[in-house]
Every structure is written in C-alpha cells, then in structure tokens.
N, C-alpha and C positions, 0 to 999 in steps of 0.2 A: 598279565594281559587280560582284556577283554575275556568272556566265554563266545568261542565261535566254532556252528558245528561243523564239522567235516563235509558233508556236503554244501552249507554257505560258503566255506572255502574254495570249493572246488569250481561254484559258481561265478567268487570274486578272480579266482585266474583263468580264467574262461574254460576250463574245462569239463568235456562231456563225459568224462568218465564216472561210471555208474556204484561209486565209491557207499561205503557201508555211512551209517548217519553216528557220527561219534560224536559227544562235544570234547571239544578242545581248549584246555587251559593255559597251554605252553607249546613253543616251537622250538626246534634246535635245528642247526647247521654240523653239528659237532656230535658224529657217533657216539665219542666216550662219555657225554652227557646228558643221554637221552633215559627218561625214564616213562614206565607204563605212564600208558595213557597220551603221551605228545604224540605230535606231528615233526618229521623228520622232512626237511627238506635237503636232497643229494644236491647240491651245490657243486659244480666240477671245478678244483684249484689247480694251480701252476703244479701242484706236485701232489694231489691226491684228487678222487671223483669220489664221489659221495656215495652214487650206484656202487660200490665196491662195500658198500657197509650197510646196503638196505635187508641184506635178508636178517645181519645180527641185531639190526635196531627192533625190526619185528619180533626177534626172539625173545629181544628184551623188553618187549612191552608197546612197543611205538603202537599207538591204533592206527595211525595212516601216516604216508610215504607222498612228498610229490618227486615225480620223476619223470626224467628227459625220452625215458625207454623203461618198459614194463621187464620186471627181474620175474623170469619164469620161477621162484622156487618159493612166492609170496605170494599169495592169494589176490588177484586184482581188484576187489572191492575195495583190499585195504591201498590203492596205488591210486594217485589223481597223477594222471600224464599229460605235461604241457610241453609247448616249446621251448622252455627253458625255464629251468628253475630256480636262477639269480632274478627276472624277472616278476617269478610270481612271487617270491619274496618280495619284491618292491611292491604289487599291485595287494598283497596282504594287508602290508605297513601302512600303504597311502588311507585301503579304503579301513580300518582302525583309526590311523588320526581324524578323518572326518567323522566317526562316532566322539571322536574329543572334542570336549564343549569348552577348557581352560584357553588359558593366552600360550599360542607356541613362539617362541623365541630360537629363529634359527641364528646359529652364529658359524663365523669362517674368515680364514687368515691364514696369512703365511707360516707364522710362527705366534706360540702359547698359546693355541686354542683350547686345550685342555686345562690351564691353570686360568683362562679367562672365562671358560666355561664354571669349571670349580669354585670360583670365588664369587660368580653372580649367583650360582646353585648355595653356597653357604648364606648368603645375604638375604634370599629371596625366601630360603626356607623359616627364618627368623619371623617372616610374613603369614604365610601359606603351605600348603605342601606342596612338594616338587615332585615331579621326573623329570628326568636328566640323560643325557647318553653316559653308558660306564664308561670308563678309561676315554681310551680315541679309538670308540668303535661307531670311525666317521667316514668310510665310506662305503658302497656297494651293496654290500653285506650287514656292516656296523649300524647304518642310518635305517633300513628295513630292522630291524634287529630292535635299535631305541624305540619305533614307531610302535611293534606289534607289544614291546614290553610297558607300552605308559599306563600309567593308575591313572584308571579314566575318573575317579574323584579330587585329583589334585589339580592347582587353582594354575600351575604355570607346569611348561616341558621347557626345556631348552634343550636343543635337538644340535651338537657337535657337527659341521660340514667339512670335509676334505675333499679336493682335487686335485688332481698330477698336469692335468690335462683341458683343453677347451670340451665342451659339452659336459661333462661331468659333472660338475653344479645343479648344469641344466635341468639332467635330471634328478640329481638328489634332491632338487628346493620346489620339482613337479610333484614328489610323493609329501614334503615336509609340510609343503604349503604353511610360511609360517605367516605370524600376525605382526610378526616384528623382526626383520633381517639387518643382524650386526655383523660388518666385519673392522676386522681391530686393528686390520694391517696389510701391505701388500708389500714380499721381498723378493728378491729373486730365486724362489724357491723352487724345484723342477722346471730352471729355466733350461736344461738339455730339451724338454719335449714344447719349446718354445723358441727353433731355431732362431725364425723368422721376425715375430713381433718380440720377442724378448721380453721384458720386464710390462710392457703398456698390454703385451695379449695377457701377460699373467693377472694383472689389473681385470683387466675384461671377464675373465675365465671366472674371477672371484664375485664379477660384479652381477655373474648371472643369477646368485642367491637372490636378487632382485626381481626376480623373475615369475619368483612364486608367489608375491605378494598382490593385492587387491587395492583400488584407489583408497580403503581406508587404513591398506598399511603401513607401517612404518618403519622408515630406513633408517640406522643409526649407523655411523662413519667417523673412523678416528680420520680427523681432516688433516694433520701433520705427516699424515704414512705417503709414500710413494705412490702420485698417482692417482690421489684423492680426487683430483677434476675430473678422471674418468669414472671412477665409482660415483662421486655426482649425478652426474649426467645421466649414466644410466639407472639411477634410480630415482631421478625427476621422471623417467620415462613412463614408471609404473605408479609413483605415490607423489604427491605432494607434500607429504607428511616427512621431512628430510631432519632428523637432528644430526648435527656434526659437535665431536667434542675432541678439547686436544688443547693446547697450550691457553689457547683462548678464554678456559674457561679457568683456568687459574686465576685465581688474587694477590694470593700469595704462594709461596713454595721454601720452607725453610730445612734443609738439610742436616739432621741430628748423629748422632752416635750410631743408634739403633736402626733408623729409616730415616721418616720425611714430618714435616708437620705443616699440613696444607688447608689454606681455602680455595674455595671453587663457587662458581656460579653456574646453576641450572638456572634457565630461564628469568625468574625476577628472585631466586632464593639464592644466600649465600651459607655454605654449611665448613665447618671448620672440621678437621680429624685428621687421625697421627695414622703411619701405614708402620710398620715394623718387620721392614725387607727396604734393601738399597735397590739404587739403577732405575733410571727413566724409566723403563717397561713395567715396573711395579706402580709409578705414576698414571701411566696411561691406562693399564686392569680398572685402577679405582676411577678413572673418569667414567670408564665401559660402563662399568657395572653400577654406577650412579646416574650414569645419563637414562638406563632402562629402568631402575627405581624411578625414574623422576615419571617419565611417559606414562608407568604402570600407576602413578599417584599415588605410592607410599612415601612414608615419614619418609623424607632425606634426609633429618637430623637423628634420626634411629638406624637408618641404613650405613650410612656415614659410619656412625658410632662403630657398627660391626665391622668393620672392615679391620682395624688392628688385631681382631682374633682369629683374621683367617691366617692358615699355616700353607706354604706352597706344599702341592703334591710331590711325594718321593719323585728323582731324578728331572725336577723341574725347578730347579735353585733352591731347594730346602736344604736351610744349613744344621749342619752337626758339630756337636764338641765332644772329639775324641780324643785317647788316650797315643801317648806314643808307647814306643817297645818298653821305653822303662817305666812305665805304669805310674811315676810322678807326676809326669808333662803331660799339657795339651795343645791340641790344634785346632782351629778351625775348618770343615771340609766345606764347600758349597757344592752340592750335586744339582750337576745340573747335566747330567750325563745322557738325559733321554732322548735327544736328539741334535746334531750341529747342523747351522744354518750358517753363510757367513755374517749377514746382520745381527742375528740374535747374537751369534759369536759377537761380535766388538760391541753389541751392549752388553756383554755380561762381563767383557775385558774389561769396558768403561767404568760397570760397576764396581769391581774389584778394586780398580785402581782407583776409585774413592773411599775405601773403605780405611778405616785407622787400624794398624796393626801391631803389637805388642813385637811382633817377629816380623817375618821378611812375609812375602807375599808369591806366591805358585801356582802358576797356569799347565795342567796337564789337556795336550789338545790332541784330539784326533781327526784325521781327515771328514773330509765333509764332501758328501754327492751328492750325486743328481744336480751336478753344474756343467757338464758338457766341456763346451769349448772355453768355458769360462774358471773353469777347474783352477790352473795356474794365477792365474789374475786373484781370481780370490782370494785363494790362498796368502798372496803378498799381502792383499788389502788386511789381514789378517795381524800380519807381522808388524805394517806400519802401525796399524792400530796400539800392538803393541809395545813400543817404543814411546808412545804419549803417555805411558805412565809408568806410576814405580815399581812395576812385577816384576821381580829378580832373577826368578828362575821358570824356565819355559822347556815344557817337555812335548817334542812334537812324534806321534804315534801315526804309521802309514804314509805311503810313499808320497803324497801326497805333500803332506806335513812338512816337507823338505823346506817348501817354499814358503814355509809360514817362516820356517827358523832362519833362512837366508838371510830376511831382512831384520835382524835386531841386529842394536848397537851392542858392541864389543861389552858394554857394562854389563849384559843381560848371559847368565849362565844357562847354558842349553844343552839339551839330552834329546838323542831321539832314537827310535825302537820301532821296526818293521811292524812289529804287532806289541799286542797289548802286555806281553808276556816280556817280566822283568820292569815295570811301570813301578808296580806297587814294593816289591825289596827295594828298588834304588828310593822311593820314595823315605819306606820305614827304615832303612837303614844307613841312609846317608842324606836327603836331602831336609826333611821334616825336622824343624825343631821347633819348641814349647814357644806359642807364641803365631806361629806360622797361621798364616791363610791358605788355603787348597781351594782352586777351583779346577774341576773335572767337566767335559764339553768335549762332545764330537760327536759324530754319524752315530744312531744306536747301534744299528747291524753291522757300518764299517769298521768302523773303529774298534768296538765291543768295550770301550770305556767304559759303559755300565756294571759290569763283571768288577772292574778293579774299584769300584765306590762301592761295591757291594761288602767288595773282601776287606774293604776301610773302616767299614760301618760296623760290619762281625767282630773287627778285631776286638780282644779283647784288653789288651795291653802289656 
C-alpha cells in the first residue's frame, strides 16, 4: 500500500485522538498476521472482536490500533478511536484509491466473479501492471482491504464486488469509485434476503455498482443475463457510455474436443481465438474480458490470442487427471467445488453433458443456500436439468439434495449422503472407472464438497 502516517490516518477517519506520528506501510484485520510496524484495525465479527487482540498485536509490534473503545493496558497515543471500525476501513480504502491515478475496473455478479475477475487480471497483465482483489475478498472488509493494498504505479485495479443484500453495492462502488463498472450476470443468488422483489431487486441491488461512476464512465453488461433491461436503465442513469456484449457479438462459435473456436465482434473489429475449457460461461468470461480490452484500446488480436493460456482458478471448474486406486487408470475430476448456485449449477451440468467421454459421466452435488422459500424448487430445476443429458451417475449430498435426485429418470444411477462423509470411498471404490468424467459443485460451507475434491486431488493412486 501507499506510505500513510498514523496520524493522516487518524485524520482520513475523522478521528481526534492524539495518536503518536508513525508511518504506515501495511494494515491488517487479522491478529495472527500483524507484524512490527502495521496498523491493526479491531474489526467486530459474527464470532470474534478484534478489541480482544489489541493488547497482543501491540506486543507484537503493531505501532497503532483503530478501535471502537480505548483497551486500558495500551498506551493511547498508539489507539485512533472511532465509531466504528468496519467504517474506517472503508474511508482508509476510499481516500487511497483517490491517490490512484490508473484505470479502476470495478466488476460484480451473481456467479464466477472471481474466475472473471482472474482471467481479465491474466489478459490485462500481458499489457500493464495490475492490482487486483486476492481470492473473493469482495465484500466489507475484502473491498477496503483491495483498496488500501493497490500498487499505486500499476496502469489498471480491478476491484472484485459482492452483495447479499440491497444497499450493499451502494456502498462498496461509494469507496471503489470505479472508471469502468462490469457485471457479468444476474442469478437468483441470496434470493432468501429478496423476499419481496426476487430476482428484478437482485438485478437492482447489482445495478448499484452503477452508482460509483461519473458521466465519463463506463458500463459494461453481459446483455443475455437475467434482467439486463434493468441493469440498462440503471446505468443509462449515470453514463452514456453503455457497452453490452453477449451472444451478439459472436460470428461464429464452433465447439471442439478441447473447448470452443470463436469470432467475435468489438465495435468495427473482428478477432478469431480458441478458449480451452467447455460450457457457455467460459464463452461469455472471454466476451467480458474482451469487451474491457477493447474500451481500454488494446490489441484485441493480442488479447484474444491470451485467453487460451488462462487456466480456471482451483475449485472454479479447473479440470484434473487423476489416478484411480489401481494406479493404471484415469479419470477426469472437474472442480468446481467453491461454491453451488442453482444457475451456475445447470451450466456446469450443461457443460459436462457436452463433453466426450471415454467412460460414463458423474455428477457429485451438494445442496445449495441462501434460497429461502425457493430452496425445493431449485433444487427440482436441478434434477430436470439433469435428465437433458447423458450423466449416468448422480450423487446428491444434504437434505436438501433429496429433491435434485427425485427427479431423474430411472436410467440415472443415484447415491445420496447426509453429509460429505462416504462421498469419496463410494467414489474410489465402486463408482470411478478409467475413462470417467467427475464433476464436484455444491454450497462451499454447506455442503463441504471442497474437502472431498481436495482428498481426490492428494490421492495418490
């Protein structure tokens, strides 16, 4: 990050406390991480306060603390006490990005924002230097976090957004302030905290990343996604500056072995490249992330070209060939374990079920939240889903899952398992043969399917 001292700090979260003058290189949220010389801010979580670890982080070096309440057993020069300290994380991040003189690129979606993020960040570095948000540390906490960490000499940020909830954008895309707000998609993703408006408030909720922009910036919108009239609309409100990309921009689209081999049209340029991952949703990344090449005015026939060497990030459909028990055979796994959606769910069924397989074809599913009253329904749409194609064997994990396995035809061999435990033996030792396709998908935290792709991945054969 930036150098900022301890007391301009204290300044940018309105605090009058009479803190000692340190500079500052680095912040942390996370006691076990803090080393001499940072700034510790006590953050209060669902299951730990930060105040609980301010006098160790002093011990260990912290020069200064922001905090909600002054900890008698710390020196108060080293404490800046505000109202809250989720907040002054945010007003840190904000005023940092406006020392940032590059292009910000905010981006947000239902589902793969992190491998859409990833694969613009791969293309864009080929250019320029990047910052980028790590992993999907995209909300609250995550997006102050990207902000105070940018290398303020590199030419682009793309700054990861997430929301559960209406306002929540609002304020994320108040501190990101980007120059360019993409989102990739709108699903019914925490439609429980969207009794009322359902799927169009979710729309709305995404379309506030519009919010942050200025008349000369610029919307980009996958126009095929759910909804797209309202993300429209709402970002005619702010910018005139509107690309939309999405089938439209195809020429052609030819479907290989390996992937796809596509042209496409930006603007008055036609560029030809091969992508090397299946499924519409690997289609629509390379429009994303060519439509923000094209705005930014680099080569699109060099950008293009990159895209067949990006690799999807672990538990985000990156495929593996592994060994089975008897160390001769292999199998195909698709991980795609880091999180279940039901849409993303039947595009990654979709993709499977186009895939050519030497062996039979296996969907291991685990339940999927944050759907409310819509929980059961899903779930079916799940099952229909899979019935359109030729996955043979279907393993549904949590109680949930019931209702995926309901609906298969009698042709479709099915397992199911309260939890994740006994997934992987029935796997290695009766179901898996040389040849097979694996694909893994469900809730990270419900399901805990990431655990048994993990123990797939180790095995050694």
């Amino acid at each position: 990050m930036m150098k900022l001292s301890s007391k301009k700090i204290a300044e940018v979260v309105g605090s009058v406390s009479n803190v000692l003058d340190e500079e500052i290189t680095n912040i942390s949220t996370d006691s076990r991480s803090v080393f001499k010389g940072d700034l510790f801010i006590a953050i209060k979580g669902e299951k730990f306060d930060g105040h609980d670890f301010v006098k160790d982080v002093v011990d260990k070096g912290a020069s200064v603390v922001i905090v909600e309440r002054l900890i008698p057993a710390v020196p108060a020069v080293r404490q800046i006490l505000v109202e809250n300290c989720l907040d002054a994380y945010g007003a840190i991040g904000a005023y940092v990005r406006l020392q940032y003189k590059g292009v910000v690129i905010g981006l947000t979606g239902s589902s793969g924002k992190t491998t859409s993020k990833e694969e613009l960040k791969f293309v864009l570095k080929k250019f320029a230097p990047v910052s980028a948000t790590e992993g999907n540390f995209n909300n609250h906490v995550g997006v102050p976090r990207s902000l105070c960490n940018l290398d303020m000499s590199s030419s682009y940020a793309i700054i990861e957004m997430g929301m559960s909830t209406a306002g929540e954008m609002s304020y994320l895309t108040s501190l990101v302030k980007p120059n360019i707000a993409v989102v990739i998609n709108v699903y019914p993703m925490h439609i429980e905290f969207f009794p009322n408006d359902g799927i169009e408030g979710i729309a709305k909720a995404k379309a506030e990343i519009f919010g942050g922009l200025d008349r000369n910036g610029i919307a980009i919108i996958n126009d095929d996604t759910a909804k797209a009239d309202i993300l429209r609309e709402k970002a005619r409100d702010r910018t005139p500056n509107l690309i939309l990309y999405g089938k439209d921009n195809l020429v052609s689209k030819l479907e290989t072995p390996d992937g796809w081999k596509l042209e496409a049209r930006f603007g008055n340029e036609v560029v030809s490249y091969e992508l090397t991952s299946r499924g519409d949703h690997v289609v629509y990344n390379s429009l994303c992330v060519l439509s923000v090449a094209s705005v930014l005015g680099l080569d699109l026939k060099q950008a293009a070209d990159y895209l067949k060497d990006f690799e999807t990030p672990a538990g985000r459909g990156r495929h593996y060939q592994l060994k089975l028990p008897n160390g001769g055979e292999s199998y195909t796994l698709i991980d795609d374990s880091y999180s279940g959606q039901p849409d993303a769910m039947i595009i990654a069924i979709k993709a499977l079920g186009g895939m050519k397989a030497e062996g039979k074809k296996i969907a291991l599913l685990g339940k999927m939240g944050e759907l409310g009253a819509h929980t059961q329904e899903r779930h079916m749409d799940v099952g229909k889903a899979l019935n359109e194609t030729d996955i043979k064997v279907v393993i549904g994990v949590g109680e949930p899952a019931k209702d995926i396995l309901a609906q298969l035809e009698a042709d479709k061999e099915q397992y199911y398992f309260d939890t994740k435990d006994g997934a992987e033996e029935l796997l290695l030792n009766k179901v898996l043969q040389n040849g097979d396709i694996l694909l893994i998908k469900g809730s990270h935290y419900g399901s805990q399917l990431f655990k048994v792709a993990e123990k797939l991945i180790g095995f050694k054969g």
